[in-house]
Backbone bond lengths (Angstrom), bond angles and torsions (degrees), N, CA, C in turn:
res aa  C-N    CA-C-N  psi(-1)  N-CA   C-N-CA  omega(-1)  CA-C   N-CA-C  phi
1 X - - - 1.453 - - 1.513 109.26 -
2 X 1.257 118.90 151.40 1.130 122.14 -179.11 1.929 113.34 -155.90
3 X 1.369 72.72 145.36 1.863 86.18 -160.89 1.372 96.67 -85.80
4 X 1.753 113.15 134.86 1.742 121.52 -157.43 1.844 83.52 -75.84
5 X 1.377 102.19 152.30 1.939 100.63 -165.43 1.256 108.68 102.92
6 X 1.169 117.97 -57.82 1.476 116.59 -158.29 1.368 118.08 -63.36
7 X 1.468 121.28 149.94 1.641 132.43 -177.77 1.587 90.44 -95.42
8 X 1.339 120.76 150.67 1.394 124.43 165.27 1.761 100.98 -52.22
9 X 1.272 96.02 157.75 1.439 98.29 152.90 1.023 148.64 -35.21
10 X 1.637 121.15 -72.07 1.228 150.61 145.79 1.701 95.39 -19.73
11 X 1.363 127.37 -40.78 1.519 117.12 -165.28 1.391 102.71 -79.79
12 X 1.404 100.09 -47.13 1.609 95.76 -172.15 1.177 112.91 -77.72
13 X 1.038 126.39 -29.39 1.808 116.55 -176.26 1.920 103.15 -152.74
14 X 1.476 99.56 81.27 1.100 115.56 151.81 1.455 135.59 -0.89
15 X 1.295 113.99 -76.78 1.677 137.37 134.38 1.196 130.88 -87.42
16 X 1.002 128.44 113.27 1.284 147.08 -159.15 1.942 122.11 -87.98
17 X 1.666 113.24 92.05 1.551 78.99 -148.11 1.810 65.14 -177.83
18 X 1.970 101.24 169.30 1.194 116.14 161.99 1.294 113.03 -85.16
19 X 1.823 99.97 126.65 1.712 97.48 151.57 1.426 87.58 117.22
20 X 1.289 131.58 -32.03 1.302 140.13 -174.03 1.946 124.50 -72.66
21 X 0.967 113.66 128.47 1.990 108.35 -178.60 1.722 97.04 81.37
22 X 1.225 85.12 162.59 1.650 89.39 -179.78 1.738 99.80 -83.27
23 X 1.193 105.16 -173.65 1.722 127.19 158.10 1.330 100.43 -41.07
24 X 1.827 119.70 137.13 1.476 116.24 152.52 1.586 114.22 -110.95
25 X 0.960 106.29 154.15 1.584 97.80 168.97 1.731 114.87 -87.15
26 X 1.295 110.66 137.38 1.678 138.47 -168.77 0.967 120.47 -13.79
27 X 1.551 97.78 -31.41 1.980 96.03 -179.40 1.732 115.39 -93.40
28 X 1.415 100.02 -22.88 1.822 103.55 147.53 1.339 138.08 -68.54
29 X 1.449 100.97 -25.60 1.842 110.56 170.96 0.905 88.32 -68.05
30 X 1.494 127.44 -76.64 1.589 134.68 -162.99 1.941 103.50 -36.44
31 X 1.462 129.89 -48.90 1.064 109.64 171.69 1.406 133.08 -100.35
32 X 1.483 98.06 27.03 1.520 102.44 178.83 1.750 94.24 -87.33
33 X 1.426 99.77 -49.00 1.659 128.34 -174.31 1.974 91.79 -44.93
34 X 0.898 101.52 -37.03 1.993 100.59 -163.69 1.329 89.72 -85.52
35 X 1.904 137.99 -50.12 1.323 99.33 -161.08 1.596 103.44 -96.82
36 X 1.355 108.11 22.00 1.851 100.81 166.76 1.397 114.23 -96.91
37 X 1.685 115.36 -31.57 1.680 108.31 174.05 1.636 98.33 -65.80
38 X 1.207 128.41 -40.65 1.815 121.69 -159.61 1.772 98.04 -67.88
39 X 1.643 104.88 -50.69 1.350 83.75 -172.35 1.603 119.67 -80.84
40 X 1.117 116.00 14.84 1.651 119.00 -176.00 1.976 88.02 -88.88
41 X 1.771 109.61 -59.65 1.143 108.62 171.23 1.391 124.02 -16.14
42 X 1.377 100.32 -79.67 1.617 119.29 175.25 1.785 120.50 -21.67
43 X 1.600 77.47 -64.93 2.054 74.82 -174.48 1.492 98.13 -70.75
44 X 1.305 137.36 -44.43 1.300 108.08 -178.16 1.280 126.55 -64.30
45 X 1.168 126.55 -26.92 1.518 131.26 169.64 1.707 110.24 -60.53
46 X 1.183 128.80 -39.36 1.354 137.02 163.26 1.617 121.71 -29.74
47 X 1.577 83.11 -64.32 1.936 90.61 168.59 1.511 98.14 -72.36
48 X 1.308 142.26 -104.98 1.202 131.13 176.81 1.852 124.58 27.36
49 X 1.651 112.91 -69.21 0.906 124.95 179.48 1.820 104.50 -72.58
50 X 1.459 126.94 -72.69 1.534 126.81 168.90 1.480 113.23 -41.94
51 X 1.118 142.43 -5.98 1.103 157.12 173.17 1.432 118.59 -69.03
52 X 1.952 92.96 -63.24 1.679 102.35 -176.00 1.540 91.35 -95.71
53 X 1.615 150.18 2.69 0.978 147.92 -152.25 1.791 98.83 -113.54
54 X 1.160 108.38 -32.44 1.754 117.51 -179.43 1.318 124.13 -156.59
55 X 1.741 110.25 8.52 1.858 96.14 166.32 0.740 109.58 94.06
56 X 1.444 140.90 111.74 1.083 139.36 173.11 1.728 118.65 -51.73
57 X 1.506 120.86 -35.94 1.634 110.35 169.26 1.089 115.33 -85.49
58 X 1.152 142.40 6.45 1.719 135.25 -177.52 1.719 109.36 -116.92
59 X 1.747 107.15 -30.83 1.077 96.11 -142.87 2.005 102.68 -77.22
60 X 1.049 129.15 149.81 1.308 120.46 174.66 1.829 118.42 -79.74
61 X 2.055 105.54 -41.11 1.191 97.20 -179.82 1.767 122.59 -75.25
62 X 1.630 91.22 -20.60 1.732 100.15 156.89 1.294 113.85 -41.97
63 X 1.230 104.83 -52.51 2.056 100.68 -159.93 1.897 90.77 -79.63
64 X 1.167 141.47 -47.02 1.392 138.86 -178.25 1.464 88.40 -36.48
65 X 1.658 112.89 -89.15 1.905 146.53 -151.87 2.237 81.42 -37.70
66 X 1.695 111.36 -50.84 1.886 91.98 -175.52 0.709 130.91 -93.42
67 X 1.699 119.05 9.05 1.440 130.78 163.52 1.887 113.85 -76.11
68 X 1.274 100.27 -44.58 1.338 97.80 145.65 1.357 165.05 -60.51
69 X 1.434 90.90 -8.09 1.637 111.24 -167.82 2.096 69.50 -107.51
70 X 1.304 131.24 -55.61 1.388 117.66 -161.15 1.890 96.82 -75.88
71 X 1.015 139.39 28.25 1.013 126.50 178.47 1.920 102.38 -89.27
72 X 1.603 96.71 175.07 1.329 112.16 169.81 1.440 119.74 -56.03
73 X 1.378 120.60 -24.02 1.483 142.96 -126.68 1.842 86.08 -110.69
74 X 1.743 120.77 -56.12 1.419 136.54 155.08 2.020 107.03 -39.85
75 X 1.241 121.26 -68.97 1.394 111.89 160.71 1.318 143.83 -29.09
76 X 1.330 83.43 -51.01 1.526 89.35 171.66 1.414 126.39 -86.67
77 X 1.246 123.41 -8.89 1.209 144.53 153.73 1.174 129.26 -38.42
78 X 1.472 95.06 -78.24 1.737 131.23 159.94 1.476 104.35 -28.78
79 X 1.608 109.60 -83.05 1.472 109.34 -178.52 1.401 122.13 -54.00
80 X 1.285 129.46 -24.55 1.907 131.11 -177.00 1.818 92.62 -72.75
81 X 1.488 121.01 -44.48 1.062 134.88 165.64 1.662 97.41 -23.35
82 X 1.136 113.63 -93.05 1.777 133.09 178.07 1.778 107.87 -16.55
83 X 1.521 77.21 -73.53 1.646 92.91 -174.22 1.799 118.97 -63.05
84 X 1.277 107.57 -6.81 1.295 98.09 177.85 1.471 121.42 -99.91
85 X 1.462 95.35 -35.47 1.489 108.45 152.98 1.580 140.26 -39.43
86 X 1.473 91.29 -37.96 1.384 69.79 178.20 1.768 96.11 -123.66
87 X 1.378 125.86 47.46 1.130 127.51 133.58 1.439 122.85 -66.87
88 X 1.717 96.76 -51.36 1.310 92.96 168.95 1.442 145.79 -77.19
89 X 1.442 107.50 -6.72 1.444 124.42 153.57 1.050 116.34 -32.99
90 X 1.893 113.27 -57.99 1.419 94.42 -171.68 1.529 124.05 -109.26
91 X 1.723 112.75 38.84 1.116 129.48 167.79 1.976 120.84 -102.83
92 X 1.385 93.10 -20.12 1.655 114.12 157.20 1.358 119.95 -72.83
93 X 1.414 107.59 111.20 1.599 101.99 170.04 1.529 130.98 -74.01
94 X 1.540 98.82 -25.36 1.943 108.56 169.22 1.252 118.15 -67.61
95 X 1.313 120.68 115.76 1.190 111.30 -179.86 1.946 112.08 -89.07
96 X 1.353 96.44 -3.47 1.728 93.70 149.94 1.365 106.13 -86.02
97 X 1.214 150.18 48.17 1.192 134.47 161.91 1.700 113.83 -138.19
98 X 1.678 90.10 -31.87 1.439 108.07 163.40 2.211 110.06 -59.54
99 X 0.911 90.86 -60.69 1.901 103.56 -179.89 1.714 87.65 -56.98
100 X 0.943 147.98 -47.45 1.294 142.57 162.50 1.599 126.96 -18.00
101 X 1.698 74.61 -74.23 1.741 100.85 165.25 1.409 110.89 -32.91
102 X 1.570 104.47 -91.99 1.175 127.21 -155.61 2.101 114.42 -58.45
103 X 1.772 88.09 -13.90 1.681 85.76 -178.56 1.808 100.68 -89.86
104 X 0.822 91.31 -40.47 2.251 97.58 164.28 1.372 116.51 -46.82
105 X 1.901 112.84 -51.93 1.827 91.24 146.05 0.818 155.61 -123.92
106 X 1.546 100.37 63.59 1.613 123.57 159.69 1.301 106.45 -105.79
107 X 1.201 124.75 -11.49 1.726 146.81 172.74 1.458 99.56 -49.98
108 X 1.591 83.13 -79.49 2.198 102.24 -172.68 1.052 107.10 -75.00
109 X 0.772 123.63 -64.14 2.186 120.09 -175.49 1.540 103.69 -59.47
110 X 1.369 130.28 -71.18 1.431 134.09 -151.07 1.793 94.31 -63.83
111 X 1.339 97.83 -91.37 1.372 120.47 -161.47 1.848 113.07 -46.42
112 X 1.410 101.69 -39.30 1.632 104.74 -166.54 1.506 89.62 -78.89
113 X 1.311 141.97 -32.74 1.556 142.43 -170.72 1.314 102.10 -75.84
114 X 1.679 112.47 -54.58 1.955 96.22 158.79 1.222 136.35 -15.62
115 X 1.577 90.97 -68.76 1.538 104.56 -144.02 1.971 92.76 -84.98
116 X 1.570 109.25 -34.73 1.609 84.77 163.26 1.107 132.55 -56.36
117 X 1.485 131.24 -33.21 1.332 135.58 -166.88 1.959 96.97 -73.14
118 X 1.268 110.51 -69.93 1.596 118.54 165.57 1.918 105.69 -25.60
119 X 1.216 121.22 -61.89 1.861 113.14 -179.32 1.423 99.09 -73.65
120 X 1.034 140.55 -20.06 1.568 114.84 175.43 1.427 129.23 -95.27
121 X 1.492 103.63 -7.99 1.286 104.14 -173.02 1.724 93.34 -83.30
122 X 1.509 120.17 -55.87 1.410 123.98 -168.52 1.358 132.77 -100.08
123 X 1.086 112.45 20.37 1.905 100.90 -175.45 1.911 92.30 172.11
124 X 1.203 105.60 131.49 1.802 133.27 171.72 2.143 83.02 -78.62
125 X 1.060 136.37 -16.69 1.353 132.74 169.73 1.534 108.68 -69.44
126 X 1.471 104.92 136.31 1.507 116.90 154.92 1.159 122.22 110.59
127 X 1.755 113.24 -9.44 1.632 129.97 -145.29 1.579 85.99 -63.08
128 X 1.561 107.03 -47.95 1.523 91.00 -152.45 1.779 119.20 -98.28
129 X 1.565 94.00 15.94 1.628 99.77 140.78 1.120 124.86 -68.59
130 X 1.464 108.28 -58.22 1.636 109.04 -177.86 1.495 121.95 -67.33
131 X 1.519 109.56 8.46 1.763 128.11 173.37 1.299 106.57 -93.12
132 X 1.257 110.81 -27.56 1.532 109.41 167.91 1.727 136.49 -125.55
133 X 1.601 75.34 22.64 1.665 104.72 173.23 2.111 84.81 -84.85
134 X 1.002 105.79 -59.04 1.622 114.85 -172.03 1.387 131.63 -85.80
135 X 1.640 109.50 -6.52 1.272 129.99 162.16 1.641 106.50 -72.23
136 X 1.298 114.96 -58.66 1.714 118.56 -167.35 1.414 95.11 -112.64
137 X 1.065 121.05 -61.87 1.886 100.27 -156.68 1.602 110.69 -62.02
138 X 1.281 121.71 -46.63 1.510 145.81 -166.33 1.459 91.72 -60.47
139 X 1.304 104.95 -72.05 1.435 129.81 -172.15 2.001 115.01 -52.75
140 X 1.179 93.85 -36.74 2.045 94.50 172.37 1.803 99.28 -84.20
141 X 1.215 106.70 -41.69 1.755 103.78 -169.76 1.590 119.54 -67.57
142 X 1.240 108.02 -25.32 1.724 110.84 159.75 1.237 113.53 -81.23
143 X 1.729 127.36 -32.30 1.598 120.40 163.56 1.570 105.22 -30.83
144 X 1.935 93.46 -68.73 1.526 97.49 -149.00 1.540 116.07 -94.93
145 X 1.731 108.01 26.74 1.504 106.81 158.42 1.695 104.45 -122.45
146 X 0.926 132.79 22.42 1.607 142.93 151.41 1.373 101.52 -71.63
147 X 1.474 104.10 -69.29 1.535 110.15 -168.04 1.605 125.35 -62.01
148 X 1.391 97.55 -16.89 1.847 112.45 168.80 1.264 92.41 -76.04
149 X 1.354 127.30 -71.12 1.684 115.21 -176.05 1.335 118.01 -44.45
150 X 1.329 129.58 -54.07 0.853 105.70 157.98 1.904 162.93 -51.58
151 X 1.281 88.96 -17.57 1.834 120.22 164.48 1.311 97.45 -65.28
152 X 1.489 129.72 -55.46 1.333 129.24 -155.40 1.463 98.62 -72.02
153 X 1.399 122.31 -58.94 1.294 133.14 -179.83 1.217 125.59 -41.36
154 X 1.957 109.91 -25.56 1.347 92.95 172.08 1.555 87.21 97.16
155 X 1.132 137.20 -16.82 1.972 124.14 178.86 0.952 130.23 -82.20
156 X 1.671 112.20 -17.01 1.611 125.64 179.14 1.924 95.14 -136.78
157 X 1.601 108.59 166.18 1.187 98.99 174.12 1.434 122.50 -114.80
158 X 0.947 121.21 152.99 1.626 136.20 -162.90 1.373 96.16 -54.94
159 X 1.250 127.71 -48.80 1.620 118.05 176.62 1.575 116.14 -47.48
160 X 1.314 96.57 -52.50 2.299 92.59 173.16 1.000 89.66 -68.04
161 X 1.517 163.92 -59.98 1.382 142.39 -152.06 1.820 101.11 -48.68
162 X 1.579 105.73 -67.89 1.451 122.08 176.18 1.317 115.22 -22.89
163 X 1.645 101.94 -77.23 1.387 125.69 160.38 1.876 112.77 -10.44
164 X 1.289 95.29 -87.46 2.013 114.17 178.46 1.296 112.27 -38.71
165 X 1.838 108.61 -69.20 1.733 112.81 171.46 1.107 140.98 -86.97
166 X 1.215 112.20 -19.17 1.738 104.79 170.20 1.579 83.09 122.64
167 X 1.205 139.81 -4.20 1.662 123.84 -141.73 1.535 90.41 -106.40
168 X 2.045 81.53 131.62 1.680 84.90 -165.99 1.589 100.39 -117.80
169 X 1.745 126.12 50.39 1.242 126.30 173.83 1.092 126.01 112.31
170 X 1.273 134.26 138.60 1.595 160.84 -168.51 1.599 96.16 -13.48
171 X 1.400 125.36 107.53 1.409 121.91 148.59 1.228 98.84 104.75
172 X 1.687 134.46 1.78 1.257 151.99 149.04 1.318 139.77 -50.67
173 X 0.956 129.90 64.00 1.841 114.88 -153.45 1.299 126.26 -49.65
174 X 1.459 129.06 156.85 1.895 107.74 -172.32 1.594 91.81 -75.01
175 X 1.094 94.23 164.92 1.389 100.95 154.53 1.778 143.09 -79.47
176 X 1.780 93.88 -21.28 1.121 87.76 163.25 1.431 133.62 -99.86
């Protein structure tokens, strides 16, 4: 997925990492921040899906999809993940939106890196919970904390936010 605006990755930040490129302004964090949660998503959903799709001992695109998710390429991900986050922490003035943030990545980084390591070590069971632990729940909760950052930021307007979730004002939760 890709947010209309956005430069590929590769454009905006070359190397991917702390300390690296200058400062961007908000609406580039905001899409640096979108194509590092999607592609962190991705490889974990990969194993997830080859997982419940062929077994963790037989399957071949299983063993490719977690060699990739265990690569350098997943690390570095993970950590730009960190670091981007809480750049943008302190460019959000809501601090319900900030606690938002920061619980979305403990969502994708913390919890989804768990719970793969936990299904592969013990049981060919469960894959295709955790396919739709990261298909819908994972997968709507980075929709709808992009699009709060973005409301806050000023990049999209609070009426399509309204519009999309139901959310009818400051201190309101969406509904979806």
């Amino acid at each position: 997925m890709r947010i209309s605006g956005c430069q590929p990755l590769d454009r905006v930040a070359p190397e991917i990492g702390p300390g690296r490129g200058r400062e961007r302004a908000p609406g580039q964090s905001t899409c640096m921040l979108s194509e590092l949660l999607w592609r962190y998503w991705k490889l974990a959903l990969e194993v997830a899906y080859y997982g419940k799709e062929e077994g963790v001992r037989n399957g071949l695109r299983y063993r490719h999809a977690r060699s990739r998710y265990d690569s350098d390429e997943s690390w570095d991900v993970g950590r730009s993940i960190h670091v981007e986050v809480s750049k943008a922490r302190r460019l959000i003035p809501s601090e319900e939106v900030r606690g938002e943030l920061n619980d979305l990545r403990t969502t994708v980084v913390d919890c989804v890196d768990a719970r793969l390591v936990r299904m592969r070590r013990f049981s060919d069971d469960g894959w295709g919970e955790l396919h739709r632990f990261l298909y819908e729940d994972v997968r709507n909760k980075i929709d709808r904390v992009l699009e709060r950052v973005a409301v806050e930021l000023r990049l999209t307007s609070e009426k399509r936010w309204r519009r999309l979730t139901g959310w009818r004002g400051r201190g309101d939760r969406p509904t979806s």
